[in-house]
N, C-alpha and C positions, 0 to 999 in steps of 0.2 A: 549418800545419807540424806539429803536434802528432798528426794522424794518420800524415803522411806519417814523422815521425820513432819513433812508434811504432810502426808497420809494419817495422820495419827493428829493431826489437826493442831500441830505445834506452830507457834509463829517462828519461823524460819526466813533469818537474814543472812545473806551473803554479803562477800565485800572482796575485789578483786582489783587489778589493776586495768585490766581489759575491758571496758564498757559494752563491746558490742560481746562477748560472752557471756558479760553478767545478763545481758537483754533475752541473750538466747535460752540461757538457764530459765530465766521469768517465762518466757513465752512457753517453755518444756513443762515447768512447775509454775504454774497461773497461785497467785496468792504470796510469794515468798517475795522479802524485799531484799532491794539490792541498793550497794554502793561503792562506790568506785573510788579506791583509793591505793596510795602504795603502801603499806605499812614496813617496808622499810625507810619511811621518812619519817623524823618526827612531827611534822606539822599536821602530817596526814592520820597520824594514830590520833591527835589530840581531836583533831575535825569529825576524828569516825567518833571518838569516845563522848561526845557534845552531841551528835547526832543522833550516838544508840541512847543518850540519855532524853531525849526530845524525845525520842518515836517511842520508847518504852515507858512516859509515862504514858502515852496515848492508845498504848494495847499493855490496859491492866493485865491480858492473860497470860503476858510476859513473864512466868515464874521461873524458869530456870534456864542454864547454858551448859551445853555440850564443851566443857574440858577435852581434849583428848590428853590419856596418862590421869585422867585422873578421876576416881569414883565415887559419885556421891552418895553418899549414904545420909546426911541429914538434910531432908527437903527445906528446913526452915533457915538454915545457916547459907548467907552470901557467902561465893566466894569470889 
C-alpha cells in the first residue's frame, strides 16, 4: 500500500520496529517518512503520537489516514 498510496502523491508515514527495514522501505519509496518505534510500548505510542503531531503540522497536505476496518465517508470529520 505504501507505494500504491505514494503514487497518488499522499504523504505516506511508516513506523516499525526494525530501523534498518524502515530505511529499506524509504530507499524502495524515495519520499515516505519513517519512524521507528515499538507500539506495543506505551512510551513508544506516546513519542510516535508527539511526533506525527510535529511533522503534520509541517505537511499541511496531511489531510487524512488510512484506518483499516474502517471507511470514510466524511472527508471533513477527524477521526
Amino acid at each position: 500500500m505504501t507505494k500504491q498510496f505514494s503514487a497518488l502523491n499522499n504523504t505516506v508515514i511508516i513506523c516499525g520496529r526494525n530501523k534498518e527495514t524502515l530505511l529499506q522501505a524509504q530507499w524502495q519509496v524515495p519520499g515516505i517518512h519513517i519512524y521507528t518505534c515499538d507500539l506495543s510500548i506505551e512510551s513508544d505510542r506516546l513519542k510516535l503520537a508527539a511526533w506525527l503531531a510535529d511533522n503534520l503540522q509541517r505537511h499541511q497536505s496531511c489531510s487524512s489516514f488510512f484506518y483499516p476496518g474502517i471507511e470514510r465517508t466524511n472527508p471533513t470529520r477527524s477521526y
